[in-house]
C-alpha positions as CSV (number, residue, x, y, z in Angstrom):
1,X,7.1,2.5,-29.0
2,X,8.1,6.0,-27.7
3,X,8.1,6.8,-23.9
4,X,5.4,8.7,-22.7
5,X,6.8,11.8,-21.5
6,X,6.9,13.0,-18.2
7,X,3.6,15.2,-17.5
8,X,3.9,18.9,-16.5
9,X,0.5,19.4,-16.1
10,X,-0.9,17.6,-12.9
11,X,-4.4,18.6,-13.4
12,X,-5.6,14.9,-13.8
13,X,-4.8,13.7,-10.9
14,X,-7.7,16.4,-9.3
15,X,-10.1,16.4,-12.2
16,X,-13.3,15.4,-11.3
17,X,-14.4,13.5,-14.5
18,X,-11.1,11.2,-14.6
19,X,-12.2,10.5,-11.0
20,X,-15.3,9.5,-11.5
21,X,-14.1,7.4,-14.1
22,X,-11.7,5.9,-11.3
23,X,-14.1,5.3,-8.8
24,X,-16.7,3.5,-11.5
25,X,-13.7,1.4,-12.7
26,X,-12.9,0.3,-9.2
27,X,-16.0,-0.3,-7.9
28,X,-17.7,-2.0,-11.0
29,X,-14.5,-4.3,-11.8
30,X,-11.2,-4.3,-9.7
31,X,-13.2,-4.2,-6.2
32,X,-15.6,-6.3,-6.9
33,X,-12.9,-9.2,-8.3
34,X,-10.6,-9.0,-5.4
35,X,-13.5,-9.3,-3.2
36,X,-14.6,-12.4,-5.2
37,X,-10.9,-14.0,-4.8
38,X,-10.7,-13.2,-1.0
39,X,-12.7,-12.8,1.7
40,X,-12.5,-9.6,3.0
41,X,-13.0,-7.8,6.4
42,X,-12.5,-4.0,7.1
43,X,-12.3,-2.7,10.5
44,X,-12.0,1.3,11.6
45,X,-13.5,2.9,8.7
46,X,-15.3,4.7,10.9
47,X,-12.0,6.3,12.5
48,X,-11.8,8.2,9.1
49,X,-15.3,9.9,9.9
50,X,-13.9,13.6,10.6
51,X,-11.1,13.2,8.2
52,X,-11.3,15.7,5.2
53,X,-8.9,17.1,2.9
54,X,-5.2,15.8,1.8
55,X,-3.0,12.7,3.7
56,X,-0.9,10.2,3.6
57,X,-2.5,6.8,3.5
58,X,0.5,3.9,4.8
59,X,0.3,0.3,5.1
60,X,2.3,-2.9,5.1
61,X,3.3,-4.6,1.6
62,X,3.4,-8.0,1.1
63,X,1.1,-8.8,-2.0
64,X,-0.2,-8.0,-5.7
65,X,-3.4,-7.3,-3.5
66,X,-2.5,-4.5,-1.2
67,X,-3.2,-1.4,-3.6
68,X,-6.9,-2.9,-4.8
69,X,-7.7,-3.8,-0.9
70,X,-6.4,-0.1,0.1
71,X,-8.4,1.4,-2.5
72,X,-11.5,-0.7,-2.1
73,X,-11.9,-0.2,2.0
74,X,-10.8,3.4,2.3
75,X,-14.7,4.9,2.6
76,X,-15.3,6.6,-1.5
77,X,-14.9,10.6,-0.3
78,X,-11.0,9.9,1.0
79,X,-10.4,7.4,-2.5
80,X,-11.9,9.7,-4.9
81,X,-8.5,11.4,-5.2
82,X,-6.1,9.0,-3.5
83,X,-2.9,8.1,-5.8
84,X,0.1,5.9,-5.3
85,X,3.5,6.0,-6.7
86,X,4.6,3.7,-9.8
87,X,7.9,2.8,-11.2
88,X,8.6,5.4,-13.7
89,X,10.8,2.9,-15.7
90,X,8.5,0.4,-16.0
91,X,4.6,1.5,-16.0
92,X,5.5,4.7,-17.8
93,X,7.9,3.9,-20.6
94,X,4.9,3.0,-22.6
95,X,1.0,4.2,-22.7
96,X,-0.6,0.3,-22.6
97,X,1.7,-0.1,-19.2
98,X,0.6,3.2,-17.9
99,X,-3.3,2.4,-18.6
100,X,-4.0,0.1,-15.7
101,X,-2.0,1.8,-12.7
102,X,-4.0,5.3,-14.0
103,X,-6.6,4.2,-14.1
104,X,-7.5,2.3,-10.9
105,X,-4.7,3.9,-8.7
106,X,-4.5,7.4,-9.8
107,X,-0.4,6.5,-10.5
108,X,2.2,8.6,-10.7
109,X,5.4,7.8,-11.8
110,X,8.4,7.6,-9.4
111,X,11.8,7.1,-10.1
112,X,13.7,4.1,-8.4
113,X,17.5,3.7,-8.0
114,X,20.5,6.1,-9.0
115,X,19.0,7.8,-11.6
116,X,19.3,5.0,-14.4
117,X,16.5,3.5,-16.9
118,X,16.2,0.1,-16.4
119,X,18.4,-0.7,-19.6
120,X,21.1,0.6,-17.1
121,X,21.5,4.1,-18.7
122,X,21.8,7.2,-16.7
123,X,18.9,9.6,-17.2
124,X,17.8,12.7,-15.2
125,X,15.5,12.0,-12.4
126,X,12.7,13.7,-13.7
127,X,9.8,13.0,-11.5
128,X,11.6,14.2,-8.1
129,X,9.2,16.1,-5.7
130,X,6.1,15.4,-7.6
131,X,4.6,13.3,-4.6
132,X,5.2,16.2,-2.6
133,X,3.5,18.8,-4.7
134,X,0.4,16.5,-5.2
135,X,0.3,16.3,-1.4
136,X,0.2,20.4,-2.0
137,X,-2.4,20.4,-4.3
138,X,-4.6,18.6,-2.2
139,X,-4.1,14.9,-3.4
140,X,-4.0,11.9,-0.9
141,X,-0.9,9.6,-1.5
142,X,-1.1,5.8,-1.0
143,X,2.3,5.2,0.1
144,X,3.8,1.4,1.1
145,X,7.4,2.5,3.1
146,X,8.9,-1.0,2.9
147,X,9.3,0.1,-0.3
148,X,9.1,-3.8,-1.9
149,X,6.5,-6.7,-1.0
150,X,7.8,-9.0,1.9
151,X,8.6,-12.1,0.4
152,X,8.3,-13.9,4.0
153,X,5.0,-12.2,5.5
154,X,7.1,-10.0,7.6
155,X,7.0,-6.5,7.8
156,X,10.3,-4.5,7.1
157,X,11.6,-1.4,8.3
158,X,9.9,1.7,6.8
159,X,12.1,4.3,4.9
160,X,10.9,8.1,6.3
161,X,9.6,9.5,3.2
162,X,6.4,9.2,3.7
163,X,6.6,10.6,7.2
164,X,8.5,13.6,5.6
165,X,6.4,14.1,3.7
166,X,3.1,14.7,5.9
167,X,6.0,16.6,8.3
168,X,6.7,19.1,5.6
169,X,2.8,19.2,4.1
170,X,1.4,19.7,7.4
171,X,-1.1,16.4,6.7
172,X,-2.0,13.3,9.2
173,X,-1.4,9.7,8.2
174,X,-3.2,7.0,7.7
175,X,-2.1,3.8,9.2
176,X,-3.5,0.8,7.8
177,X,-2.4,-3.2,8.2
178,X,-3.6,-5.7,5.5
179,X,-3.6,-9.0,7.7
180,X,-3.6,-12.5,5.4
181,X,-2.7,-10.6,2.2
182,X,0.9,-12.6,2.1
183,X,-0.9,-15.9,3.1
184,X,-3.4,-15.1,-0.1
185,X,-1.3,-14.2,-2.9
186,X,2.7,-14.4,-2.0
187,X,5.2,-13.1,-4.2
188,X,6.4,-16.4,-6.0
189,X,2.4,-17.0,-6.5
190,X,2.1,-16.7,-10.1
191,X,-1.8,-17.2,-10.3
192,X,-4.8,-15.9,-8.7
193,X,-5.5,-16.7,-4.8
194,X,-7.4,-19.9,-4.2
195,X,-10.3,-20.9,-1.8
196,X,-11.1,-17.3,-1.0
197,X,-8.6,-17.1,1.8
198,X,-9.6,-15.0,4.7
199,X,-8.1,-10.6,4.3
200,X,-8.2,-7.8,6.7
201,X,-8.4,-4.7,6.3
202,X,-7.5,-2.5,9.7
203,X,-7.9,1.3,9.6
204,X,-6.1,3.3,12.6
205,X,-6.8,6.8,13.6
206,X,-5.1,9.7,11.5
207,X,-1.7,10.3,12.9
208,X,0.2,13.7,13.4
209,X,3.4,14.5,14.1
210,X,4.6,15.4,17.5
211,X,6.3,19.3,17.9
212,X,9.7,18.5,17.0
213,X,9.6,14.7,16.0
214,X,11.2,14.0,12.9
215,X,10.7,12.1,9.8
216,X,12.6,9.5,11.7
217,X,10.7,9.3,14.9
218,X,7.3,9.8,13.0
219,X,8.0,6.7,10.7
220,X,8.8,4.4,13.5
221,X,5.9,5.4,15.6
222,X,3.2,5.0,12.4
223,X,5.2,1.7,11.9
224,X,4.5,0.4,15.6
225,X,0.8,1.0,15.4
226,X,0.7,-0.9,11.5
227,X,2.3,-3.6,13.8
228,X,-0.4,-3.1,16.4
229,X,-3.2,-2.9,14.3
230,X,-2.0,-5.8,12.3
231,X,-1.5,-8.6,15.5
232,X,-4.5,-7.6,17.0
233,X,-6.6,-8.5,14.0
234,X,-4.3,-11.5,13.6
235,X,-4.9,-12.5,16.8
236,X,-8.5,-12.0,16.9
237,X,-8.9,-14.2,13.9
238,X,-6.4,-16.9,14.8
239,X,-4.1,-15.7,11.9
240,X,-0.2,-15.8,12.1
241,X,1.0,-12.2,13.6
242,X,4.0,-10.2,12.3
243,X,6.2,-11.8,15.3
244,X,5.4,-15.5,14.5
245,X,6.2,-14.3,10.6
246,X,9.9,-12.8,11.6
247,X,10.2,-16.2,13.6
248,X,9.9,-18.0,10.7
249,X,12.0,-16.6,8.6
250,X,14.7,-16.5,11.3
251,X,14.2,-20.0,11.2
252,X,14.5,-20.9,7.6
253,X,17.7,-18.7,7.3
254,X,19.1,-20.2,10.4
255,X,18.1,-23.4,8.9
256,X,18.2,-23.1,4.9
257,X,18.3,-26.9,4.2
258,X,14.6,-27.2,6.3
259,X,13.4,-24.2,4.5
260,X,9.7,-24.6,3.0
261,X,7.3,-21.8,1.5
262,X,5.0,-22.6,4.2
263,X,4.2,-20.1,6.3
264,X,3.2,-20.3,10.0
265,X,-0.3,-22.2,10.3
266,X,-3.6,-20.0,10.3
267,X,-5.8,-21.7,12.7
268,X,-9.6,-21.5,12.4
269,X,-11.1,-17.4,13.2
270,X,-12.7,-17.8,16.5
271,X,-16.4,-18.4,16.9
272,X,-18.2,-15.2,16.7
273,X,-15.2,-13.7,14.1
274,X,-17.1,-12.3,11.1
């Protein structure tokens, strides 16, 4: 089947009748499933309240369920527009791969490795900057800066381009932590979560670049408070923080022979936890 060709025009990622169509799609099917299979809490919405226009939205990755959880507990007037990178080489080398991620995510296609198709062939990295000018045009981006789930429930190190990014388009970030997605649905999970397992979903307050910080600096700092938001909640809900996670995976490498898929134990959320 022929590749879809890489799109010139970005006029649908601001068109108001393919957003509409979004938001009805999320909220009528992928929001309401994902909340079926989990149990989900959202906490600082209401640090969004005198947010308007274009930012960067950037959270933790660690599960299949990040994007729909992101999408489904950012309030409907900062979603209605927000996108999110895909891999160009995969979700847009045909249309039926392409449906789903445009559809619910607003997705954009992004280019991964050294300029090379995933058949190993070098091709021209044609999608460079377009995250930038949809920033310009007024589009929110959903970006994950680990740039790859955690396949131990740690959080990695962030790469800077999203921080660049809001640096050079003059727009706050969004810091967000997504607390018991890994426990839910972890990377060598090939079916649905089970049980409904307990999911948070912690908003911070926007974030802006100090005078003269760089992408850097600004990275690190929005990847502390993802940290802070994310054991806080944990703790408040007797659920594993990122520390106890990088513990035990130290651990298991330290020790490969006693290595299990277990993760550290979630105890029972205290009384009074919603």
């Amino acid at each position: 089947m022929a590749s879809v060709k890489p799109t010139k025009d970005r006029g649908r990622y601001t068109n108001d009748l393919s957003a509409v169509a979004r938001q009805a799609a999320n909220m009528l099917l992928l929001r309401p499933l994902v909340w079926k299979l989990v149990k989900v809490s959202v906490h600082g919405a209401d640090n969004l309240d005198g947010l308007d226009g274009a930012y960067v939205a950037v959270a933790n990755h660690s599960s299949h369920l990040d994007a729909p959880l992101v999408f489904g507990a950012l309030p409907k007037r900062l979603s209605k527009y927000l996108a999110t990178g895909a891999a160009a080489d995969y979700f847009f080398t045909t249309w039926w791969k392409a449906v789903a991620p445009v559809l619910f995510f607003n997705a954009f296609p992004v280019d991964r490795g050294k300029g090379k198709t995933k058949q190993g062939a070098h091709s021209p990295r044609s999608h460079r900057g377009m995250a930038g000018s949809l920033l310009t045009d007024g589009v929110p981006l959903l970006i994950f800066p680990e740039g790859t789930r955690s396949r131990t429930g740690a959080m990695g190190t962030f790469k800077p381009g999203a921080a660049a990014l809001a640096i050079s388009r003059g727009v706050p970030v969004i810091p967000i932590a997504l607390i018991g997605a890994w426990a839910a649905m972890p990377s060598e999970q090939s079916g649905l979560p089970k049980g409904r397992p307990p999911v948070h979903v912690a908003i911070g307050h926007p974030m802006d670049p100090i005078p003269g910080e760089i992408a850097h600096e600004f990275s690190e700092r929005v990847r502390r408070q993802v940290i802070e938001l994310h054991d806080q909640t944990a703790r408040a809900y007797g659920m594993p923080t990122l520390d106890e996670y990088g513990r035990h995976r130290a651990l298991s490498q330290a020790h490969p022979a006693s290595q299990t898929k277990e993760a550290p134990a979630e105890s029972s959320p205290p009384k009074g936890g919603r």
